[in-house]
C-alpha positions as CSV (number, residue, x, y, z in Angstrom):
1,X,13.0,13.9,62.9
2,X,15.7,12.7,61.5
3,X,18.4,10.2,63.5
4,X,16.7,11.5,66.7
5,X,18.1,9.5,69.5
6,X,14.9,8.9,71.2
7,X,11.7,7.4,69.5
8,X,9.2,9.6,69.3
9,X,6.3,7.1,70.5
10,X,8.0,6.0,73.7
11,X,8.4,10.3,74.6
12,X,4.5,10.5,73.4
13,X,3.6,7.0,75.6
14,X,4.9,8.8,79.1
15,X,3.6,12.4,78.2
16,X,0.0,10.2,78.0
17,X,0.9,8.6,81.4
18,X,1.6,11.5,83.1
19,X,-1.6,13.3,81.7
20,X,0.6,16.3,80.8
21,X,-1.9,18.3,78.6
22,X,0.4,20.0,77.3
23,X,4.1,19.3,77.6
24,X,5.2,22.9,76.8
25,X,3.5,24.3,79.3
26,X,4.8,21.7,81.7
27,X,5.9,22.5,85.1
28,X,9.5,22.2,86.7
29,X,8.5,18.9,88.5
30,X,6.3,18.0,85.9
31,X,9.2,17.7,83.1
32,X,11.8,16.0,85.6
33,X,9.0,13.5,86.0
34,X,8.4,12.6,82.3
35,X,12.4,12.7,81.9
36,X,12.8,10.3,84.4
37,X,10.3,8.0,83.0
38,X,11.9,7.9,79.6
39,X,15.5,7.5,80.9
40,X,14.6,4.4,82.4
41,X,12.4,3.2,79.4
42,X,15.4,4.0,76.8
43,X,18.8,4.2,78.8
44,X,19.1,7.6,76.8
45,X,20.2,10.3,79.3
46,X,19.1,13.7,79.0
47,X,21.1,16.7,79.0
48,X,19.2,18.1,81.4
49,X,18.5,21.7,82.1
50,X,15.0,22.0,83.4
51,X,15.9,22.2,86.9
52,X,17.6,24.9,89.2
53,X,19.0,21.9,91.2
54,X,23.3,22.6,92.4
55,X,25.8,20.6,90.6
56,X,28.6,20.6,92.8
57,X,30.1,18.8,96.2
58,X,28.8,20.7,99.5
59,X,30.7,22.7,101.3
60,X,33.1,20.7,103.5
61,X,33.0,23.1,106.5
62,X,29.1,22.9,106.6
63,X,29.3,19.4,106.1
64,X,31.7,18.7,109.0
65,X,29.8,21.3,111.4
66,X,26.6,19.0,110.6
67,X,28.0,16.1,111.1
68,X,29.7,17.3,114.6
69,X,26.4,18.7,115.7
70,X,25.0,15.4,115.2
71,X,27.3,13.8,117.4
72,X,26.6,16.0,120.2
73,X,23.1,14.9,119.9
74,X,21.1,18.3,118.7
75,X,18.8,15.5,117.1
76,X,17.4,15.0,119.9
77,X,16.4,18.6,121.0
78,X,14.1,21.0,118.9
79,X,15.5,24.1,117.9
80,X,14.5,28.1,118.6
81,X,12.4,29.2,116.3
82,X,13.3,32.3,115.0
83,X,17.2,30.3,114.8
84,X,20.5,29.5,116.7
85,X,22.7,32.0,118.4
86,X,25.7,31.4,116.5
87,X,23.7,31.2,113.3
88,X,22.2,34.6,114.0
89,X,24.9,36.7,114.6
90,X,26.9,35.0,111.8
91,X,24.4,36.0,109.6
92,X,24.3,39.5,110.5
93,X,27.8,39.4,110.0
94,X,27.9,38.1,106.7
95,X,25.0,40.6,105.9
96,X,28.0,43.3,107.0
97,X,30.6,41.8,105.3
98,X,29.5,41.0,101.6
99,X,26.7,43.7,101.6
100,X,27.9,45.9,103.7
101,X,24.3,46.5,105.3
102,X,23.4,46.8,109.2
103,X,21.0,44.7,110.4
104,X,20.6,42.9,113.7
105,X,21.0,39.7,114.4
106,X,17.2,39.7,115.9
107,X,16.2,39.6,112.4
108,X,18.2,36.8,110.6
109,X,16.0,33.8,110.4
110,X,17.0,30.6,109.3
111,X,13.9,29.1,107.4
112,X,13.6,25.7,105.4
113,X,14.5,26.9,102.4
114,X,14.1,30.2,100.8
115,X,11.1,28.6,100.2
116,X,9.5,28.9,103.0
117,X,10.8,32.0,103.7
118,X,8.9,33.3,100.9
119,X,5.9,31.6,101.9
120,X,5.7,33.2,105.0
121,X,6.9,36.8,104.0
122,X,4.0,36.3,101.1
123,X,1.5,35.6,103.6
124,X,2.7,38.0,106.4
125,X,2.6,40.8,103.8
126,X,-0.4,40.2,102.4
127,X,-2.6,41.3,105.2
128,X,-0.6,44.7,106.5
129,X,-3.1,46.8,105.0
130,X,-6.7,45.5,103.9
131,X,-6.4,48.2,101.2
132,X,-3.4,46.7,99.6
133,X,-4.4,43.5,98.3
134,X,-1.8,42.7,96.0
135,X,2.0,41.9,95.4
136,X,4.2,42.9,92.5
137,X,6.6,40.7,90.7
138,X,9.0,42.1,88.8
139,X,9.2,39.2,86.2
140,X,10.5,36.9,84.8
141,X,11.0,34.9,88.0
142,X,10.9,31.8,89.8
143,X,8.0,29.9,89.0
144,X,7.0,28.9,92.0
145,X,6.7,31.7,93.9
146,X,3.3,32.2,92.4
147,X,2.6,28.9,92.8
148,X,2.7,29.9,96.4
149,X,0.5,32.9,96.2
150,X,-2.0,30.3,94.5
151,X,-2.1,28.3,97.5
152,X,-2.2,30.9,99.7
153,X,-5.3,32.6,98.0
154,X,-3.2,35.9,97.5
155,X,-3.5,38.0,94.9
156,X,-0.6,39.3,92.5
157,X,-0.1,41.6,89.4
158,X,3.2,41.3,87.4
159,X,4.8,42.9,84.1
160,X,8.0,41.7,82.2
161,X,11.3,43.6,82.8
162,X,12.4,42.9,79.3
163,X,11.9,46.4,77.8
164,X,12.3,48.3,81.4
165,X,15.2,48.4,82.1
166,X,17.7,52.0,84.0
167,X,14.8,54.9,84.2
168,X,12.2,52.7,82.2
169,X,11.8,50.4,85.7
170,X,11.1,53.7,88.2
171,X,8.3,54.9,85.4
172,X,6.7,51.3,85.1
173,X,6.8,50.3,88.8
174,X,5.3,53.7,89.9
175,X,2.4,52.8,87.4
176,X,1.7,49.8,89.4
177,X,2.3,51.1,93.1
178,X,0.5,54.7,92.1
179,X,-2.6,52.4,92.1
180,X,-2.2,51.7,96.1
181,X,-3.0,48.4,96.0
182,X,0.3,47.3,96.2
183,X,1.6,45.8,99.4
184,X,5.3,44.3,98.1
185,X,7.8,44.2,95.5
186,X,9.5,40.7,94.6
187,X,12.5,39.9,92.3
188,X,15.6,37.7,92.4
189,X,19.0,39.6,92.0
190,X,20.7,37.9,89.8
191,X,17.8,36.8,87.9
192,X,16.4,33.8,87.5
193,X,16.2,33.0,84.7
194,X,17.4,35.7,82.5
195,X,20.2,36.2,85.0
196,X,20.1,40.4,84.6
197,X,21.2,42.2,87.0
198,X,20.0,45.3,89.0
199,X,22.1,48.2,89.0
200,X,22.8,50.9,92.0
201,X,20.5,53.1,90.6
202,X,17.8,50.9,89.7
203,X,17.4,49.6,93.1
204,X,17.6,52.8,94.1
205,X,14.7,53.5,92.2
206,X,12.7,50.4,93.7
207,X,14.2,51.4,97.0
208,X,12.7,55.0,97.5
209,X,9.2,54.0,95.5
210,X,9.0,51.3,98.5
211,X,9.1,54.0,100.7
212,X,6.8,56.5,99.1
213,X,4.6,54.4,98.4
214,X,5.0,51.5,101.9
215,X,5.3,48.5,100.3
216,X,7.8,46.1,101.0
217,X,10.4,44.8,99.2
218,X,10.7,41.0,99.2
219,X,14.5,40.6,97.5
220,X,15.9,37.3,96.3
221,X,19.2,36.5,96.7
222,X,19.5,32.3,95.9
223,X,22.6,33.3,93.3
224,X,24.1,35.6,95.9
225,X,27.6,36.9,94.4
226,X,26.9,34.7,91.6
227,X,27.4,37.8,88.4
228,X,30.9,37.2,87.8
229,X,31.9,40.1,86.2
230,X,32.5,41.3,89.4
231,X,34.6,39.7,92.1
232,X,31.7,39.6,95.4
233,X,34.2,37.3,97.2
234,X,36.3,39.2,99.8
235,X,34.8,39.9,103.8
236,X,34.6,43.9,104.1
237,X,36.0,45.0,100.9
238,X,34.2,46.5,97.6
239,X,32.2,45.6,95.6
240,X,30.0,44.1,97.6
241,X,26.6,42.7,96.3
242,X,24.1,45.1,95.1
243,X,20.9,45.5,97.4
244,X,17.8,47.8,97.7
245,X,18.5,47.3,101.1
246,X,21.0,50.1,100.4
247,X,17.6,52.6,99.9
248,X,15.0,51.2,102.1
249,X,14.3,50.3,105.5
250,X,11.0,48.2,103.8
251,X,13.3,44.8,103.2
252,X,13.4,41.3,103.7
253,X,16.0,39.3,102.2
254,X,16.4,35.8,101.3
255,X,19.7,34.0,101.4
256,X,19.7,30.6,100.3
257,X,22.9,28.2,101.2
258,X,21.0,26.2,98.2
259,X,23.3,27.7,95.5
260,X,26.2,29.3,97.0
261,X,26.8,26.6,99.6
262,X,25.8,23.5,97.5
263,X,23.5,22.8,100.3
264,X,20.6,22.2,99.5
265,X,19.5,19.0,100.6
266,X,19.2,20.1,104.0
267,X,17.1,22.7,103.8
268,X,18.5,25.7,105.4
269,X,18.0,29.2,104.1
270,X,17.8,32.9,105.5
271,X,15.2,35.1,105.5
272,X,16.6,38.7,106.8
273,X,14.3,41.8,107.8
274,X,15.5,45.1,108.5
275,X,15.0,46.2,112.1
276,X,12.7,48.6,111.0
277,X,10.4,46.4,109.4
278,X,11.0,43.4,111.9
279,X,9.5,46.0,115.0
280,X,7.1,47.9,112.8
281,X,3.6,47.5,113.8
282,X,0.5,46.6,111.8
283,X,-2.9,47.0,112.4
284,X,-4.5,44.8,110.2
285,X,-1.7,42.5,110.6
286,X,-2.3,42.6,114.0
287,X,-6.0,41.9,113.4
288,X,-5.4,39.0,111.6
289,X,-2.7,37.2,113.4
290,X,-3.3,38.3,116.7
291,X,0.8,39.4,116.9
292,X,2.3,43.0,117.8
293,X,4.8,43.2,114.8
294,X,5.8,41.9,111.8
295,X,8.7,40.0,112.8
296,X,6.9,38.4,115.9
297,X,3.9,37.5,113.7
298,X,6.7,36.1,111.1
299,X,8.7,34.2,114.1
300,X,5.7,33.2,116.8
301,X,2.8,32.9,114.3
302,X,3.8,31.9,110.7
303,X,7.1,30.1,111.6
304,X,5.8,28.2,114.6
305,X,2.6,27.1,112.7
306,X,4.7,25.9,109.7
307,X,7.3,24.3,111.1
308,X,8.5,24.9,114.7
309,X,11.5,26.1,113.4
310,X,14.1,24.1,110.7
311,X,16.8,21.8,111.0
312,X,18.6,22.1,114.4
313,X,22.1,20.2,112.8
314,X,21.5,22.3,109.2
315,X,21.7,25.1,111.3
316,X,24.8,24.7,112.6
317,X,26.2,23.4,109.1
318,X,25.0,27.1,107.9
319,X,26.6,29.1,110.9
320,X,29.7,27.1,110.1
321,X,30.0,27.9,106.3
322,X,28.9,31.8,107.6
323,X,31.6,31.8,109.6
324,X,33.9,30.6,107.4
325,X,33.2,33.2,104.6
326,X,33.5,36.0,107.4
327,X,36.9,34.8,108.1
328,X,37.8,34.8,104.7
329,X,39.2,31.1,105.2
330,X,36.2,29.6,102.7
331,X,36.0,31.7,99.4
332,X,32.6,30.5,98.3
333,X,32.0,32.3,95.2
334,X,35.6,30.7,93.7
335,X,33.4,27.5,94.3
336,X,30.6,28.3,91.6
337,X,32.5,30.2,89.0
338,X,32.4,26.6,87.4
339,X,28.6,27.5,86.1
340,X,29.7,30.4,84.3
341,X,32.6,28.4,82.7
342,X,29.5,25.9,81.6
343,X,27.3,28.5,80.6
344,X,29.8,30.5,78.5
345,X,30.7,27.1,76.5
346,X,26.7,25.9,76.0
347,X,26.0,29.0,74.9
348,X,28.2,28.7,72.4
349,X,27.4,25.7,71.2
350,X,23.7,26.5,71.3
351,X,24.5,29.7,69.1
352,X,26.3,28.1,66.9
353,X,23.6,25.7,65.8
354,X,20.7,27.8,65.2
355,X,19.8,29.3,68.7
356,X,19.6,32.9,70.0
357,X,20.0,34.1,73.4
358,X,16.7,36.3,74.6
359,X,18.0,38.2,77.3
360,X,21.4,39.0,75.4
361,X,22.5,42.2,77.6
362,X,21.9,43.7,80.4
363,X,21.6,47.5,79.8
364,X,24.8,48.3,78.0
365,X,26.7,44.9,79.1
366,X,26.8,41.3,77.6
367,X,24.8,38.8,79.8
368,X,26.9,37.7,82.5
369,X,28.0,34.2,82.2
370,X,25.8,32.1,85.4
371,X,23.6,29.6,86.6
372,X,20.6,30.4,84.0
373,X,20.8,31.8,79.8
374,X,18.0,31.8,78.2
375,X,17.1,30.5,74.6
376,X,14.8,31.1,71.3
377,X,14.8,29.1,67.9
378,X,13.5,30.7,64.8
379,X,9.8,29.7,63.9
380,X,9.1,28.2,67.7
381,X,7.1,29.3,70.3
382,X,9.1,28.2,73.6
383,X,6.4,25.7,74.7
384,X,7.2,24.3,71.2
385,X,10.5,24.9,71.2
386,X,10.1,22.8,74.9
387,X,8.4,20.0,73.8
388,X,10.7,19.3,70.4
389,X,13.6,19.4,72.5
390,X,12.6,16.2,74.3
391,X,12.5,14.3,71.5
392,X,16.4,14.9,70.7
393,X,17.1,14.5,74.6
394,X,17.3,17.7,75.7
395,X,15.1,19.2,78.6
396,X,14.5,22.5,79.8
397,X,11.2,25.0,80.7
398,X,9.4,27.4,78.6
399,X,10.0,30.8,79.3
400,X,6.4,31.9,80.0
401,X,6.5,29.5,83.1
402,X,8.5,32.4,84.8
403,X,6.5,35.2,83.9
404,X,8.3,36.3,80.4
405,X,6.5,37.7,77.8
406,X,9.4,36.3,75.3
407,X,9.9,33.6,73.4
408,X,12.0,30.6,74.5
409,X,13.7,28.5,77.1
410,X,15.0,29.1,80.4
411,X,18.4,26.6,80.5
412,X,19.9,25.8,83.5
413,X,23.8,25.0,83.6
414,X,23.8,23.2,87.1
415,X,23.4,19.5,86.5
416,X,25.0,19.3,82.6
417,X,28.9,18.0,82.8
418,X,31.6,18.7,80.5
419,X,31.6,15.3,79.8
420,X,28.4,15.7,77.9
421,X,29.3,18.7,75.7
422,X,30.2,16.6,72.6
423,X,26.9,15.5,72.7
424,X,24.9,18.1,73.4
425,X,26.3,19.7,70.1
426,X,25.9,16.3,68.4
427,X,22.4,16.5,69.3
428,X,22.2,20.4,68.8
429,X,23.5,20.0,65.2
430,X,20.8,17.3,64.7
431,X,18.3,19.4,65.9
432,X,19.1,22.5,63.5
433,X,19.5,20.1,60.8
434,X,16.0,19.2,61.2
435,X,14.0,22.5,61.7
436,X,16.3,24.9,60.2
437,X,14.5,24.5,56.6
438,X,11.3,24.4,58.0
C-alpha cells in the first residue's frame, strides 16, 4: 500500500485489541470503536462514513421549546406514557399534513427513539397469533433492527429487494406471506442504505397483501421527506410522502426527529398506529400480556415496562418543531437537502476513481441523491473492500451487515464535510492506484 496515510501495523494493533475477528464483518459500533482508537493513536482523521449519525445544527425551535420546558420545571415531573397532549395532536397533524393520512391523536406515541419504537412493535407483533411466528424484512435494512429480534428471541425471514422491484415485490412477498407464518412486514422508506424508494403502486401492493393475508406493516420513516426529487416540504399540498398507510389499516409508523429534526441526542421519536390496529383485539396477545388491545398492550405493558414513558422536555422540543412544520413557519426538509448536495459530489469522486454505485436506479430513475449511496470496487468482496478502506482512512460498513445480498459498502454522507473532499479524492486516487492492477 503504497503512500497510505495510516500504518498498516498500528490499524492491525487496535483491530487485535478490540478482538474484532473479522473487521469486514464488523458492526456499526464496532468500526466507530476501532476508528476512534486509531485517530487518537495517529492524529489521522477519518473520513468517516460508517455511521447513520446527523451532521447538522438542531432545530432552533425544538431547541428553544426544550430549553423553556426546562425552565418551567417538567424535570421534575414524569411524563404520560403513551405522550403529551400537545405532542399528540401535533403529531396527528403532521401525519395530515405531509402524508395526508387520518389517524388519531390516541395513537401517536412519542417513544425513545425509533428505536424503541421498534423494539416494542417487534415484540408486541410477535405474539398476535401463535401460528405466525415470524416477521419479514424487506432488505437491505438497518442493521440493528435484527439485532433487536436477536435479543428478543423472535424469529425473522428476509430476502433482498435488489432484483424485486414494481410487480416483481407483490410476486415475491406473497411467496413469503402465502406460507402463513408471517405476522409483519418491515422496511424503511427511503431506504437505508440503498436509499430506493417505494412507489404508489408498490406499496399498494404491500398494503393489500397485509390485508389478505393480516400481517402488519411496521413502516420506517427516519429519512422522512428526505428523496429529493420531489419537493415533501409544504403543510397540505401534494406530493406528500409515499405510505402503505395509503392501503392498509394494518400500520404502524415510525417518525424519527433523529434525521429530519437533527435531534437526535435527545431521544425522541414517534411510533404511529392506525386506529384500527391501535383498538384491534388479540387473543394471543391478550394471553400473553394480559392487555385488551394492541395499542394498550403497546402503551400500558411494553412502554411502561421499558421505560415509563421518554423524555418529558424532548417531548415538548418535538411538539414544538411539529408545530412548526404544520404552520409552515419551519421548512425542515430545506434543512437536509445539504446531504444530497454531499452525496451527489462523493459519489462523484468515488466513481471517478475506480468505484461503482450498487443500487444505481430505482426502477426506471437514477438513485436519488440522500443520506446513504452505496459502493462496490472491482475484485472486492465488501467486507474486503471494508477492511482495505481503513488502511487509507476511510470507514464505512459492509453491505451484507444490512441484509444485501450485493457486493459493497453502505456510505453514509452525514458526518463527512466539504472541507474534507480534497482529501477524500487524494486518498481515493491513492487507493485505485493501488488495487486497480491487481
Amino acid at each position: 500500500m503504497n503512500d497510505s496515510p495510516l500504518k498498516k501495523e498500528i490499524v492491525d494493533q487496535k483491530i487485535k485489541e478490540l478482538r474484532i475477528s473479522d473487521v469486514g464483518k464488523a458492526s456499526i459500533r464496532e468500526i466507530v470503536a476501532l476508528v476512534n482508537l486509531v485517530e487518537g493513536e495517529t492524529g489521522v482523521k477519518y473520513i468517516r462514513m460508517e455511521m447513520g449519525v446527523p451532521g447538522l445544527p438542531p432545530a432552533k425551535v425544538g431547541v428553544a421549546a426544550e430549553i423553556e420546558a426546562l425552565k418551567k420545571g417538567v424535570a421534575s415531573i414524569y411524563p404520560i406514557i403513551d405522550g403529551i397532549k400537545p405532542l399528540k395532536e401535533q403529531a396527528a397533524q403532521f401525519v395530515k399534513n405531509f402524508m395526508d393520512v387520518e389517524v388519531s391523536a390516541k395513537g401517536c406515541i412519542p417513544t425513545v427513539g425509533s428505536m424503541q419504537g421498534t423494539f416494542c412493535a417487534f415484540l408486541a407483533a410477535g405474539f398476535i397469533d401463535k401460528k405466525k411466528d415470524a416477521a419479514l424484512f424487506i432488505d437491505p435494512g438497518f442493521p440493528v433492527q435484527k439485532q433487536q429480534m436477536m435479543v428478543l428471541g423472535l424469529k425473522y425471514e428476509t430476502f433482498d429487494v435488489f432484483s424485486f422491484r414494481g410487480e416483481k415485490l407483490g410476486v415475491k412477498l406473497e411467496e413469503f406471506l402465502s406460507k402463513g407464518n408471517i405476522n409483519s412486514i418491515i422496511y424503511s422508506n427511503p431506504n437505508n442504505p440503498a436509499w430506493i424508494c417505494f412507489t404508489d403502486e408498490e406499496l399498494q401492493m404491500i398494503g393489500e397483501l397485509a390485508n389478505k393475508y393480516g400481517a402488519i406493516v411496521m413502516e420506517d420513516l427516519a429519512y422522512f421527506g428526505m428523496d429529493f426529487r420531489r419537493d415533501f416540504s409544504q403543510p397540505g399540498v401534494p406530493p406528500y410522502q409515499p405510505t402503505v398507510a395509503k392501503y392498509t389499516d394494518n400500520y404502524v409508523l415510525f417518525i424519527s426527529s433523529s434525521k429530519i429534526f437533527s435531534y437526535a441526542g435527545q431521544r425522541c421519536g414517534l411510533m404511529v398506529i392506525s386506529d384500527k390496529l391501535y383498538s384491534r383485539e388479540f387473543p394471543d396477545l391478550q394471553k400473553r400480556f394480559e392487555s385488551p388491545t394492541f395499542g394498550s398492550t403497546i402503551v400500558l405493558r411494553l412502554l411502561y415496562s421499558i421505560s415509563s414513558g421518554t423524555s418529558h422536555s424532548a417531548q415538548w422540543a418535538l411538539a414544538a418543531m411539529l408545530e412548526a412544520a404544520n404552520s409552515g413557519k419551519f421548512n425542515f426538509v430545506d434543512d437536509v437537502k445539504a446531504y444530497g448536495k454531499k452525496a451527489k459530489v462523493m459519489k462523484k469522486l468515488f466513481v471517478e476513481n475506480g468505484f461503482e454505485i450498487v443500487y444505481k436506479t430505482d426502477l426506471d430513475e437514477p438513485i436519488a441523491d440522500g443520506f446513504y449511496f452505496t459502493l462496490s470496487y472491482p475484485g472486492m468482496t465488501g467486507n474486503q473492500l471494508v477492511a482495505n478502506l481503513l488502511y487509507y482512512g476511510i470507514s464505512a460498513i459492509a453491505l451484507d451487515n444490512t441484509g444485501s445480498n450485493e457486493e459493497g459498502i453502505r456510505a453514509c454522507v452525514s458526518f463527512v464535510q466539504p472541507e474534507q473532499f480534497d482529501e477524500l479524492e487524494k486518498r481515493l486516487k491513492l487507493f485505485n492506484d493501488n488495487f486497480r492492477t491487481r
